[in-house]
C-alpha positions as CSV (number, residue, x, y, z in Angstrom):
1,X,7.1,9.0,15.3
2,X,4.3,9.5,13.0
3,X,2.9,7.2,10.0
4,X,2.0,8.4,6.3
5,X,1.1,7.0,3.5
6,X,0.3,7.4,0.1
7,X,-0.2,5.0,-2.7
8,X,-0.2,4.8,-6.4
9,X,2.6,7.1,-7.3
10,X,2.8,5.6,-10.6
11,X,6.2,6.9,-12.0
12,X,7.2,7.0,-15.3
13,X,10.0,4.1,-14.7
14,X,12.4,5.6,-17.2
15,X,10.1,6.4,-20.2
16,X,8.0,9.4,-20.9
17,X,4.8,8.4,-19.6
18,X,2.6,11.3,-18.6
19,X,0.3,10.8,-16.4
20,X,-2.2,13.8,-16.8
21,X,-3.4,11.7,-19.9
22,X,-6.0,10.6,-16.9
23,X,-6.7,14.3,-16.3
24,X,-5.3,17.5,-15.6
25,X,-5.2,16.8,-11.8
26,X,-2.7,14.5,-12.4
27,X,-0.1,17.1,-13.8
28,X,3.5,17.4,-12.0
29,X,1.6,15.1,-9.8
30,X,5.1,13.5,-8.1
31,X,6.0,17.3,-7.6
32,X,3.2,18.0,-5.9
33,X,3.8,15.2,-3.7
34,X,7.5,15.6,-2.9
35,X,6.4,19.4,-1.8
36,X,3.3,18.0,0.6
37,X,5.9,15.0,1.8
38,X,9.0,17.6,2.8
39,X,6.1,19.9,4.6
40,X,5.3,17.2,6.6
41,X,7.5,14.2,7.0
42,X,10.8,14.1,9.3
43,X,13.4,11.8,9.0
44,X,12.1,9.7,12.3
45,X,8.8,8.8,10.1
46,X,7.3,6.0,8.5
47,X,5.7,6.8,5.2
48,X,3.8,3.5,3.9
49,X,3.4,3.1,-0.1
50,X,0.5,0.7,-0.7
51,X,1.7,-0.6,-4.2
52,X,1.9,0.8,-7.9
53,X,4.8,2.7,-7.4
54,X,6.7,2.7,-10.9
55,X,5.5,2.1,-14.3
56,X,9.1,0.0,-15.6
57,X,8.8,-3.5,-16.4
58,X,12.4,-3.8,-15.3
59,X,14.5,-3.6,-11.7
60,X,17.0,-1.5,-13.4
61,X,14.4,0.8,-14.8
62,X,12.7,1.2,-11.5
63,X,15.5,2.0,-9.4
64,X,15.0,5.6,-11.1
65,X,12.2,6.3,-9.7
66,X,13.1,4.6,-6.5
67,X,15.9,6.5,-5.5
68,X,13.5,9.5,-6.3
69,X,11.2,8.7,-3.5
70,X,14.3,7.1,-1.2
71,X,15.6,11.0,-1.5
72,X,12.4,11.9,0.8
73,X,12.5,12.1,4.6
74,X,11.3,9.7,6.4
75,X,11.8,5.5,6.5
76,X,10.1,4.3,3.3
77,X,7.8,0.8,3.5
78,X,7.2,-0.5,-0.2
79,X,4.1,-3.0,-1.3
80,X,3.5,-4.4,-4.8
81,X,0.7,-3.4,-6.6
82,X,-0.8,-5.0,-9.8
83,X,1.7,-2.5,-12.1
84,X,4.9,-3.2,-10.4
85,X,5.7,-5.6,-13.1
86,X,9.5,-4.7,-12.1
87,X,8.7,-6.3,-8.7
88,X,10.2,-10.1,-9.6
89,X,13.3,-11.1,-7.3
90,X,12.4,-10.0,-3.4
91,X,16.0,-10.8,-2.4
92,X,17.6,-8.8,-5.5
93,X,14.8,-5.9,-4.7
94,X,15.9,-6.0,-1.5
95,X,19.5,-5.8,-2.1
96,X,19.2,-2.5,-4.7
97,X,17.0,-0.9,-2.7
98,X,17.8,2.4,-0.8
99,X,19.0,2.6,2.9
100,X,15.9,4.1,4.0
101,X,13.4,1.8,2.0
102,X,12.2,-1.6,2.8
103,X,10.0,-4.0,0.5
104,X,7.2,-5.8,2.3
105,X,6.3,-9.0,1.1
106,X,4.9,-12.3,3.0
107,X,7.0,-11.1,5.9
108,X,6.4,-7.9,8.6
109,X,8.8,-4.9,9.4
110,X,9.8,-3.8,12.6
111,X,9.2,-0.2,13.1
112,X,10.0,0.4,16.5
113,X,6.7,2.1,18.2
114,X,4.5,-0.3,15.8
115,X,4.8,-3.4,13.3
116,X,4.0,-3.2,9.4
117,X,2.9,-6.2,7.6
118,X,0.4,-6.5,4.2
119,X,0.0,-8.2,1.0
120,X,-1.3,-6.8,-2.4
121,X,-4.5,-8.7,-2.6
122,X,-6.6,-9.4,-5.5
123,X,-10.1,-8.7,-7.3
124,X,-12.6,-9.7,-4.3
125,X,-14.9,-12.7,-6.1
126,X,-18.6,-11.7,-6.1
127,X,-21.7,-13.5,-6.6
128,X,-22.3,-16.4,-8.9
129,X,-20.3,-14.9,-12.2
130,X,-16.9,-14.6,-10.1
131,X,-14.3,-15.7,-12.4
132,X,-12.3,-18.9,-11.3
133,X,-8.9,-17.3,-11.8
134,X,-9.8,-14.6,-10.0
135,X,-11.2,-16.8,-6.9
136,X,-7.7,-18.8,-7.1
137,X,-5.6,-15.4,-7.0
138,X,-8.3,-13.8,-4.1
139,X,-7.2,-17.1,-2.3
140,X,-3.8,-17.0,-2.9
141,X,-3.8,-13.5,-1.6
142,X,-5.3,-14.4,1.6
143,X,-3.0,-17.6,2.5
144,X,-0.6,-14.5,2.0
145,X,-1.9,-11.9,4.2
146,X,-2.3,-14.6,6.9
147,X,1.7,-15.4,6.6
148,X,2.2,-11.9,6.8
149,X,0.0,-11.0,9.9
150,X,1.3,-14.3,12.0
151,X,4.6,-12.6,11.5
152,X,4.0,-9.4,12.7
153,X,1.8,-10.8,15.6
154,X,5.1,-12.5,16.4
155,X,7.3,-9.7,16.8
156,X,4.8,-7.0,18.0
157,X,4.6,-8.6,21.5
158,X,1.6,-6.0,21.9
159,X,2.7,-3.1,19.8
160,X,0.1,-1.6,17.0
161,X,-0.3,-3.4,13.9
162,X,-0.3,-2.1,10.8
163,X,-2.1,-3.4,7.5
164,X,-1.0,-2.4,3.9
165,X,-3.2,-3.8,1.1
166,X,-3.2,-2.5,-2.6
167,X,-6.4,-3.9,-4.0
168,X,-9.1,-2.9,-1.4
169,X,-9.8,-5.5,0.9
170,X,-13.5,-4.4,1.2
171,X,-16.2,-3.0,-0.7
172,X,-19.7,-1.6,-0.8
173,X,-20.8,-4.6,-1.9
174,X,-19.0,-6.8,0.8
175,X,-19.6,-4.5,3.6
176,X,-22.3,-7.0,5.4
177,X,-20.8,-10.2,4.9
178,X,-17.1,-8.6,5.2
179,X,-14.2,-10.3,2.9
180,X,-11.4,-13.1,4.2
181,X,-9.3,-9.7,3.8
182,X,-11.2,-8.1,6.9
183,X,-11.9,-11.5,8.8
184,X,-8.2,-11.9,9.6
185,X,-7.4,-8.4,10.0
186,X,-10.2,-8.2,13.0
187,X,-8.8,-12.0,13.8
188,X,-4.8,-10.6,14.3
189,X,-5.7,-7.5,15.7
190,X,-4.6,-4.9,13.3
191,X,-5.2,-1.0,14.0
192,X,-5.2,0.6,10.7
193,X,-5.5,-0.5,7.0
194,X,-4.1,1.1,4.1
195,X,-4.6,0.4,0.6
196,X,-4.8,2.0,-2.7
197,X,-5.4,0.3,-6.4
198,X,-9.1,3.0,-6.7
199,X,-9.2,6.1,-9.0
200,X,-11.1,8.6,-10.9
201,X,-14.7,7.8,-10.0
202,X,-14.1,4.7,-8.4
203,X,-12.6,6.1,-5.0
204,X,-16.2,6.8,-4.1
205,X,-16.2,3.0,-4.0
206,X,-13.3,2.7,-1.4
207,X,-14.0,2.5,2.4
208,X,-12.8,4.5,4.9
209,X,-14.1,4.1,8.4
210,X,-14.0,1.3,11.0
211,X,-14.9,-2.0,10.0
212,X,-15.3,-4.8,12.8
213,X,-12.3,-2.9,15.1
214,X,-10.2,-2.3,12.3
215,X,-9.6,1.6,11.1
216,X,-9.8,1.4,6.8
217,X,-8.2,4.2,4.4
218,X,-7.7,4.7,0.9
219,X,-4.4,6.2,0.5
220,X,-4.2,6.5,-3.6
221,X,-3.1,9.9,-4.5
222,X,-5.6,11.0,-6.7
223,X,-8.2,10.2,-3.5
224,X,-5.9,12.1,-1.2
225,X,-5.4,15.2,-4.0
226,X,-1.5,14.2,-4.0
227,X,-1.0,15.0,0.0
228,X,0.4,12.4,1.6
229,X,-2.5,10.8,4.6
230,X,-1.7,11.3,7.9
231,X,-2.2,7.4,9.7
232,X,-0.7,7.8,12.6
233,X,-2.8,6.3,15.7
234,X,-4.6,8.5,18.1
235,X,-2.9,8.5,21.4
């Protein structure tokens, strides 16, 4: 079994949204990605999508686009990013979603050689000017990733540990101190950390590397140019 992922699909959600409005690199960018994913995924995979998956502000609407992805090889892991405003109900998600998809969310997913677990984070406060609304919703954010990481420390009974964040859960900026994101990461043991949310010139802010035992990557597909990452650990 090997792991993928790739984040920020942002799908039209029913309407015509083109997305090469953000540059040309960003035309037939979901056929570019369903020709990288059949190249490389098989239906024994995991592909992981770190959030920002449709732009619809409805379920019904983003079932579309959905089922698009869910027709893709491979078992799907979903996260919530900060434009999945159709994201509401986690029980009626779950309920619509495709056989081979499954919504993460507070919770972990057991997928067999390892365990998946993540939350979609939140703007990381900074410095004396940190707004208070976005200190509450960082915090929030980490009480959430911890629920999330007890419960795949309880079911991996020593299996890998994967991470999937949207907003990054480290920056240049943080790297000496490290964030609550990465304390608790290192804390529960996680392997690898996916996450998405950076684009345009801002992916040369994203970390990839080891931080503190952890393995980082940004996954959004405008960083990976709209091939699906590769995450699988090294035997």
């Amino acid at each position: 079994m090997s792991v993928f992922a790739i984040a920020d699909l942002h799908l039209p959600g029913g309407d015509k949204k083109p997305m090469d409005i953000f540059g040309a690199h960003w035309e037939n960018h979901f056929e570019r990605i369903c020709q990288d994913w059949y190249a490389k995924v098989r239906d024994e995979d995991i592909v992981l999508i770190p959030g920002d998956i449709s732009w619809a502000m409805q379920l019904e609407a983003a079932l579309e686009d959905l089922r698009a992805i869910a027709k893709l090889p491979g078992r799907i892991l979903i996260l919530r990013g900060n434009h999945d405003y159709w994201w509401s109900s986690l029980t009626q998600l779950r309920s619509a979603l495709p056989e081979n998809m499954h919504a993460v969310q507070n919770d972990a997913f057991d997928g067999g050689n390892c365990v998946f677990c993540g939350t979609r984070g939140w703007v990381i406060p900074i410095g004396p000017n940190a707004a208070p609304q976005d200190e509450k919703l960082y915090r929030r954010e980490v009480l959430r990733l911890e629920m999330s990481l007890k419960d795949a420390q309880r079911i991996a009974d020593g299996r890998p540990i994967f991470a999937m964040m949207h907003y990054p859960p480290l920056l240049p900026e943080t790297i000496r101190q490290g964030t609550e994101f990465t304390r608790l990461m290192t804390e529960y043991g996680v392997q690898r950390c996916v996450y998405g949310h950076l684009h345009g010139p801002s992916v040369q802010r994203g970390f990839c590397g080891v931080y503190n035992g952890v393995r980082y990557d940004l996954v959004s597909c405008d960083a990976l140019d709209f091939k699906l990452k590769d995450v699988s650990l090294d035997p």
